[in-house]
C-alpha positions in Angstrom: -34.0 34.7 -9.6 -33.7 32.9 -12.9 -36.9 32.7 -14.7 -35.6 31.9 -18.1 -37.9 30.6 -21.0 -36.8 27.1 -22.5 -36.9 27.6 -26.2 -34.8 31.1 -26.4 -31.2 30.0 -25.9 -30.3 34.3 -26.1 -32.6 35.9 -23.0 -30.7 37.1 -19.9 -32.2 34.4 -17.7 -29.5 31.8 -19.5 -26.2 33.3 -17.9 -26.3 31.5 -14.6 -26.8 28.4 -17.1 -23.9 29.6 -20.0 -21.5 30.2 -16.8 -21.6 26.8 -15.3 -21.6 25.1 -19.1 -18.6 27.0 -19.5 -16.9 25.8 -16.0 -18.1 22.6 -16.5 -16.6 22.1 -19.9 -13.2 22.9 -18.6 -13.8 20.8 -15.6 -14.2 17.8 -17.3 -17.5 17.8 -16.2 -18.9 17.1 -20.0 -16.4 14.1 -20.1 -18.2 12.8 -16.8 -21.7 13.8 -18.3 -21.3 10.0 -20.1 -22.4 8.7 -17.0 -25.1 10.3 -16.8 -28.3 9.5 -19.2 -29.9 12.7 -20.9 -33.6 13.2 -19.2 -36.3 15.1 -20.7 -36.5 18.3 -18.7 -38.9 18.2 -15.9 -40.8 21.0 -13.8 -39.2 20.8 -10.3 -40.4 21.3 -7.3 -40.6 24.4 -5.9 -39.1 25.3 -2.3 -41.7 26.6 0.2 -42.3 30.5 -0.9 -40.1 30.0 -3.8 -41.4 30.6 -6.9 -40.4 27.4 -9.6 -38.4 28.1 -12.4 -39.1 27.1 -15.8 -37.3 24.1 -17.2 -34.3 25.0 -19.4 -32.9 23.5 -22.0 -29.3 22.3 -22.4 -27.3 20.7 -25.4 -27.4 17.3 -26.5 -25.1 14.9 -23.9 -25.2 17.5 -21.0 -27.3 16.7 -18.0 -30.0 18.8 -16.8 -28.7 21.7 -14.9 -30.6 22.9 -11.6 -28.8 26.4 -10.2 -29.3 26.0 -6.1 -29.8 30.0 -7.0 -32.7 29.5 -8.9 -34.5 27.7 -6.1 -34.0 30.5 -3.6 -30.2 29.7 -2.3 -28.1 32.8 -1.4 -24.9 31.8 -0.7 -24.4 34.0 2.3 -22.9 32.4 5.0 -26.1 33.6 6.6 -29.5 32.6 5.1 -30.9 28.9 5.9 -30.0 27.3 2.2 -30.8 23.6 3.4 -34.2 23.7 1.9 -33.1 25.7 -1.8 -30.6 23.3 -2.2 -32.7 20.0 -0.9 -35.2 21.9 -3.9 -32.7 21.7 -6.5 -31.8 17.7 -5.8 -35.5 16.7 -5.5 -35.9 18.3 -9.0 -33.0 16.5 -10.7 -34.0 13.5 -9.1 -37.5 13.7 -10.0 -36.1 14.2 -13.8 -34.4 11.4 -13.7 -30.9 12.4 -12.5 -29.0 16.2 -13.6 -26.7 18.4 -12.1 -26.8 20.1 -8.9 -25.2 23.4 -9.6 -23.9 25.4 -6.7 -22.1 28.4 -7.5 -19.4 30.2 -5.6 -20.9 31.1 -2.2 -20.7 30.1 1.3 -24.1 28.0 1.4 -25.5 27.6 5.3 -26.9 24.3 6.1 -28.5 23.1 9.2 -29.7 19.3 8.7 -28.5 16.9 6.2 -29.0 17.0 2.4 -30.0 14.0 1.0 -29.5 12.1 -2.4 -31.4 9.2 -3.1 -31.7 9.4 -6.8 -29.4 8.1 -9.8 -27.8 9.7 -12.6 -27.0 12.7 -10.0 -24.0 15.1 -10.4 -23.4 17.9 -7.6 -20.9 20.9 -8.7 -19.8 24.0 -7.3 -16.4 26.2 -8.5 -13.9 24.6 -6.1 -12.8 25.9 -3.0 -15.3 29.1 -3.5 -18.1 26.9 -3.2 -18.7 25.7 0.6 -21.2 24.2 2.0 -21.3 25.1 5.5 -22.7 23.4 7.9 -24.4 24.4 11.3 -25.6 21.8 13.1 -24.0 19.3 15.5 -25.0 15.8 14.9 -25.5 14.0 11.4 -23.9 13.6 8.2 -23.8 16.7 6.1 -24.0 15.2 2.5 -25.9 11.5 2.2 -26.1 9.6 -0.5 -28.2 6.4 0.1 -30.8 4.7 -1.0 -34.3 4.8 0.2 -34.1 1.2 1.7 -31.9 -2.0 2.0 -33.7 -3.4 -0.6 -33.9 -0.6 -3.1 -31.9 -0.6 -6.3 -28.2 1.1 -5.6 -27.6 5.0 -5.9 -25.7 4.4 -9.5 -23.4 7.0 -11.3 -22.8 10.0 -9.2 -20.2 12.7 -9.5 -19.6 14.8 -6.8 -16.8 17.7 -7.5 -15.2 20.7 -7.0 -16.6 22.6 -3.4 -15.8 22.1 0.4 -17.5 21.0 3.3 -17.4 22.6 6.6 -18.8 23.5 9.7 -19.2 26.2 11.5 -20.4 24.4 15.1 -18.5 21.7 16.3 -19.5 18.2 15.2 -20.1 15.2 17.4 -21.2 12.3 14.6 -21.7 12.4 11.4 -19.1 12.5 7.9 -19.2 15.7 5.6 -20.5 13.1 2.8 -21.4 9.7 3.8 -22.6 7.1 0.8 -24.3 3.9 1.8 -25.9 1.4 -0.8 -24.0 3.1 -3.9 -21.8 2.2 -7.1 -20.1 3.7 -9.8 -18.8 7.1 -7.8 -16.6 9.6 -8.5 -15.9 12.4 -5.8 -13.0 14.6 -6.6 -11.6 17.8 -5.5 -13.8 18.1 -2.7 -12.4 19.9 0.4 -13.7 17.9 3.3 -11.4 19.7 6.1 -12.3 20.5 9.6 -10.1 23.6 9.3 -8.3 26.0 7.2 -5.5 27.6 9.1 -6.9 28.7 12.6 -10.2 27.9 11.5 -11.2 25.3 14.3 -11.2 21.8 14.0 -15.0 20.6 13.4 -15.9 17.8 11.5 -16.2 14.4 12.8 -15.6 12.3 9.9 -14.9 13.5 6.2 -15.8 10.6 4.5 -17.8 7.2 4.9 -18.6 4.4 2.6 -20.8 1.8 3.1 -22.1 -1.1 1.5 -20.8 0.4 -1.9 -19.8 -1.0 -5.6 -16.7 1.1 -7.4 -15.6 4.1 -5.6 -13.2 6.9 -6.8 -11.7 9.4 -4.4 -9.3 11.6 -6.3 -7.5 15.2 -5.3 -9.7 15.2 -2.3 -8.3 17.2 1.1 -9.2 15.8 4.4 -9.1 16.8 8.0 -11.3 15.9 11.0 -11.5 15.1 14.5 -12.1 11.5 14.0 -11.4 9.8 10.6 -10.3 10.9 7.8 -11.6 8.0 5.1 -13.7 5.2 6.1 -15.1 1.8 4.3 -16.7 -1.5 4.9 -18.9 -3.3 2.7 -20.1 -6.6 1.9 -17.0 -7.7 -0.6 -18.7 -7.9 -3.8 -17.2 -5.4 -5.7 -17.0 -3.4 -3.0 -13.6 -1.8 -4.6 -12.4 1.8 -4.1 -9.8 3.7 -5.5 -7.9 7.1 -3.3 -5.5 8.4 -5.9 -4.8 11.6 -8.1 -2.9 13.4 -5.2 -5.6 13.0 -2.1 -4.4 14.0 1.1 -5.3 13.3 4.6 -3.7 14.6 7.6 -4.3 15.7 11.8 -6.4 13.4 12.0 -6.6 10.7 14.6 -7.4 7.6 12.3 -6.3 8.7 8.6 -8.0 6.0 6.8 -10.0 2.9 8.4 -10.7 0.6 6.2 -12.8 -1.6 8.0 -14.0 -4.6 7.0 -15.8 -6.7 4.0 -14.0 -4.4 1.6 -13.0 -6.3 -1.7 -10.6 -3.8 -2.6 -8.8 -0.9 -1.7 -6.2 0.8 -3.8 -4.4 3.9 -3.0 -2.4 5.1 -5.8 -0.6 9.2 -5.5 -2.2 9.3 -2.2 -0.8 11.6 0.5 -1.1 10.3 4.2 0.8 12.3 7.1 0.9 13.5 10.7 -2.2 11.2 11.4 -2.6 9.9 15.3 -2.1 6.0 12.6 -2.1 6.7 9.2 -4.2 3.9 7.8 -5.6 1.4 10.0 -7.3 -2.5 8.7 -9.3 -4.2 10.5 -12.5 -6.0 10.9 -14.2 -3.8 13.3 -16.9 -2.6 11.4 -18.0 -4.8 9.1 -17.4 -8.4 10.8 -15.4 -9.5 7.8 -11.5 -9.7 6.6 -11.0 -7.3 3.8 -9.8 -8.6 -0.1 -7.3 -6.8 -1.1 -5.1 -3.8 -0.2 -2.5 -2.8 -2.4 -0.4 0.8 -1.9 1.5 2.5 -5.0 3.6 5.3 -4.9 1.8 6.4 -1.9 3.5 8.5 1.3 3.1 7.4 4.2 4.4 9.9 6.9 4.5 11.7 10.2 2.3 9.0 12.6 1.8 9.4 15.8 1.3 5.6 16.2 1.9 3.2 13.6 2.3 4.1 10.3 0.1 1.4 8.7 -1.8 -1.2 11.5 -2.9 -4.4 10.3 -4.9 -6.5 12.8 -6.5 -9.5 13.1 -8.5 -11.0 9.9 -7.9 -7.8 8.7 -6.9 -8.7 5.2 -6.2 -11.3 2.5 -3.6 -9.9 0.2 -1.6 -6.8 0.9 1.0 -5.3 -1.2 3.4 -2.0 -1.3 4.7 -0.5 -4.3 7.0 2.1 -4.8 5.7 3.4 -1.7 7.6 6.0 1.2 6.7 5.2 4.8 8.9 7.6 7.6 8.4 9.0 11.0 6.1 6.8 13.0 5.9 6.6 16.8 5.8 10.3 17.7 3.7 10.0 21.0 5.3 7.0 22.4 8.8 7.8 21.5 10.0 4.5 23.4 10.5 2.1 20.6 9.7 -1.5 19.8 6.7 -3.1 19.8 5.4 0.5 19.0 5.8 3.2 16.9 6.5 0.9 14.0 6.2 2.1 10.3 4.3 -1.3 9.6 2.4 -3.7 11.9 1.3 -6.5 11.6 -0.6 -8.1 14.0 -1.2 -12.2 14.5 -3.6 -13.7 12.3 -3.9 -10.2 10.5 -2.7 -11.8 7.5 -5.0 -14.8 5.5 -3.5 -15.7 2.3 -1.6 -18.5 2.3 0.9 -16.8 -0.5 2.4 -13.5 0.7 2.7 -9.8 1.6 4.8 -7.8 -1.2 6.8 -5.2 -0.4 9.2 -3.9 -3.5 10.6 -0.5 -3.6 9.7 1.2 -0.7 11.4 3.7 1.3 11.4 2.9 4.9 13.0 5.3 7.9 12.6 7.0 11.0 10.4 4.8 12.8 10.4 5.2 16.5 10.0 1.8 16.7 10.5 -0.8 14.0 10.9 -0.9 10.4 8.3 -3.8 9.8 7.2 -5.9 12.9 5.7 -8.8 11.2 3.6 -11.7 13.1 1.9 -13.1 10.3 1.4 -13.1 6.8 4.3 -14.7 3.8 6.5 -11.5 3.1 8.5 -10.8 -0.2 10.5 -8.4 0.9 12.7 -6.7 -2.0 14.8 -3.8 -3.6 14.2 -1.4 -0.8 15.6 0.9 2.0 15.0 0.2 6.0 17.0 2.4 7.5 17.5 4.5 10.2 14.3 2.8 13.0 14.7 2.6 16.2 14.6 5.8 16.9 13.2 5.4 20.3 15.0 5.0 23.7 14.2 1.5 23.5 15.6 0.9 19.7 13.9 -1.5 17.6 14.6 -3.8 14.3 14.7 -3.4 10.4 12.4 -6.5 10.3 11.5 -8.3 12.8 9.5 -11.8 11.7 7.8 -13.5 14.7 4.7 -15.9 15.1 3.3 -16.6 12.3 5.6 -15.2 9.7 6.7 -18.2 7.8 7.7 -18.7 4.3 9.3 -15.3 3.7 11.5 -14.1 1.4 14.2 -11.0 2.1 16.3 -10.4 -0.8 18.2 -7.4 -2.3 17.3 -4.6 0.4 19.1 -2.1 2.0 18.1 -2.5 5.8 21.2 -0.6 7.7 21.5 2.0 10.7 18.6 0.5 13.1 19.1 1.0 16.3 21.9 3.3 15.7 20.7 7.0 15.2 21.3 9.1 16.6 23.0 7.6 19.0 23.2 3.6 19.9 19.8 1.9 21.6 19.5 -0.8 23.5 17.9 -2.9 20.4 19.1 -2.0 17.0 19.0 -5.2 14.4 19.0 -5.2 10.9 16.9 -8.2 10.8 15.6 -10.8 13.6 14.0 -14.2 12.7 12.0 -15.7 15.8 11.7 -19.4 17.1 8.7 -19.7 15.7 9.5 -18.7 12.0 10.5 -21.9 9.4 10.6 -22.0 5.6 12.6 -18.4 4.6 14.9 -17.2 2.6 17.3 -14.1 3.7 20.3 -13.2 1.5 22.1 -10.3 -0.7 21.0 -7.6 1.8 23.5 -4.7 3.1 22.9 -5.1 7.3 25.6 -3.2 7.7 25.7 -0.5 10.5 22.7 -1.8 13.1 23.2 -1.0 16.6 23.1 -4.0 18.3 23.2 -7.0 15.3 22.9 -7.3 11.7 21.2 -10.6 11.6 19.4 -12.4 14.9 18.3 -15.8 13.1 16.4 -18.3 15.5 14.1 -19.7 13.4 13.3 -23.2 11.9 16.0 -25.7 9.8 14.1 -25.4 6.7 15.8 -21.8 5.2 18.4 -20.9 3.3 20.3 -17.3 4.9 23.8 -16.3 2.7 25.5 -13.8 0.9 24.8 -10.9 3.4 26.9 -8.1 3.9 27.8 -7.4 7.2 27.1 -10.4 8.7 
């Protein structure tokens, strides 16, 4: 153990220290330290039978660093760590905030480790670090605060180690955050299995009730859900970007209700039972905002993206690649689709935006849209319908009106391999008034290029293959 005397920076009992300094510095972890006021050192608590360590000191603008080693962790795969490394967060905390430093190991956990504290930063040395837990119910990492009507958890980094478990799980997430802001968790390994490791987790993430969330480079696999939110819609924004994937998992990312923001941005979604799924389930309340960018959006066994109702005020695609949806179905329209939108799932009175995208192989539709204002531009719908029962480019029904389709590509529905019983480019319903349709290609659809039975009010022209 590291017993190391705080005014000689050159005794042995500094290595553990120097190493992670090192790591951290090329981790970006002094960058991050910014966040994180400097605290006098404090004497932390000792674990039960564990001698305590004597404070160390640490250069100006680095946060106190507490080794889970040093309070008796070993990093076996065997030995009980849950109470060395509970040790280690109750001394940062106590100091004011610090960082949790676990080094590479496989660290055995059998109840959850709490975090209740500000100013907190948990490390390890990426994928060699893993916390691994062994019990069944329960979240394996919490962060929350002590009650409803304590202050937030505030500036927390979480980075670079994986979350497992050994036993299979039956509730829980492998780091759930309630009553936070200002969080950054990235390249954390929250996967249920690695290879033919079995499939254990429940959920890999949860956020709740929470102010400024980052999620970024983070892996995710679990029997439940991959990424879920609801909050309260004050701020409560978070970001999923810098090449995060989520996949075999039955719900990829629920984001489900009272969120003010969501942004995914470089984030990889695929081979999810629905990839991402809006709602109001959980929280009671229509979400703000969702906005996609240069996201992928692929391999769903139901719908690609699910919007139902209230589920969101302003949605918008970027840039953004959506294919194979429908895989368990395989019959076509109404499921299957790459995006659906339900009735009523859609409250702004303005629009959804999609520009750019890349839509194909849906077993059922390209977009199946019964609500929301759509500005539908510069992109590719081709190739749906994959199903025995075919399906549509775009389909607008219900409550889809005021829509504008203009410059796309939306060609082949209904008519790959072979010829199904519904393959249109685009259909406008009864219901629909108040659109605009013209300078798409709707050439080569199975059935029809253009079905238009909507309203007087529209203007539909200049449309190849029609």
């Amino acid at each position: 153990m590291n017993r190391a005397s705080s005014s000689s920076a050159g005794t042995s009992g500094t290595t553990g220290r120097r190493t992670f300094l090192g790591h951290a510095a090329a981790g970006g972890i002094v960058a991050a330290a910014a966040l994180v006021p400097v605290v006098a050192a404090a004497e932390p608590a000792a674990a039960v039978g564990v001698a305590k360590p004597k404070p160390k000191r640490v250069p100006s603008g680095v946060p106190n660093v507490y080794n889970v080693t040093d309070y008796g962790a070993a990093g076996n795969g065997t030995t009980d760590d849950t109470r060395a490394i509970q040790s280690a967060i109750t001394a940062a905390q106590t100091a004011g905030g610090g960082a949790v430093y676990l080094p590479s190991g496989t660290y055995k956990t059998t109840s959850t480790l709490l975090i209740s504290g500000s100013n907190m930063t948990m490390k390890g040395e990426g994928a060699s670090t893993i916390i691994a837990a062994a019990f069944v119910a329960g979240d394996i990492i919490r962060v929350a605060r002590a009650s409803s009507s304590a202050p937030l958890v505030a500036n927390g980094l979480f980075t670079d180690f994986a979350i497992r478990s050994t036993v299979k799980k039956t509730s829980g997430a492998a780091l759930a955050m309630d009553g936070v802001q200002d969080m950054r968790v990235c390249n954390i390994h929250a996967v249920s299995r690695v290879y033919s490791d079995p499939n254990n987790l429940w959920d890999s993430f949860t956020f709740h009730d929470f102010t400024i969330v980052v999620l970024e480079n983070c892996k995710i696999m679990a029997q439940n859900k991959g990424i879920t939110c609801w909050g309260n819609q004050v701020g409560a924004d978070i970001w999923i970007t810098g090449g995060t994937l989520c996949s075999f998992t039955p719900i990829g990312v629920h984001v489900g209700g009272g969120v003010g923001g969501v942004y995914f941005d470089e984030f990889l979604c695929y081979l999810n039972g629905t990839n991402v799924l809006i709602d109001d389930a959980i929280g009671g309340t229509a979400n703000r905002e969702i906005i996609f960018n240069e996201a992928v959006l692929d391999g769903s066994y139901r719908h690609n993206v699910e919007i139902k109702t209230n589920g969101v005020y302003v949605l918008t695609f970027q840039n953004t690649w959506f294919s194979n949806s429908g895989f368990d179905g395989q019959a076509g329209h109404p499921d299957g689709c790459l995006l659906r939108v339900h009735p009523g799932a859609i409250l702004h009175p303005s629009n959804v935006t999609v520009s750019g995208c890349k839509m194909f192989n849906g077993f059922g539709s390209g977009i199946f849209a019964e609500s929301g204002a759509w500005t539908i531009t510069g992109s590719d719908i081709s190739l749906n319908g994959q199903g025995t029962a075919g399906g549509y480019g775009v389909l607008l029904d219900s409550d889809a009106s005021g829509t504008v389709i203009s410059g796309n590509s939306i060609r082949t529905n209904g008519n790959y391999p072979s010829a199904k019983p519904t393959g249109v480019g685009v259909k406008i319903a009864a219901a629909v008034d108040d659109y605009l349709i013209t300078s798409n290609n709707l050439t080569g659809n199975g059935t029809a290029a253009l079905q238009d039975g909507g309203g007087a009010s529209k203007i539909v022209d200049l449309n190849l293959g029609v």
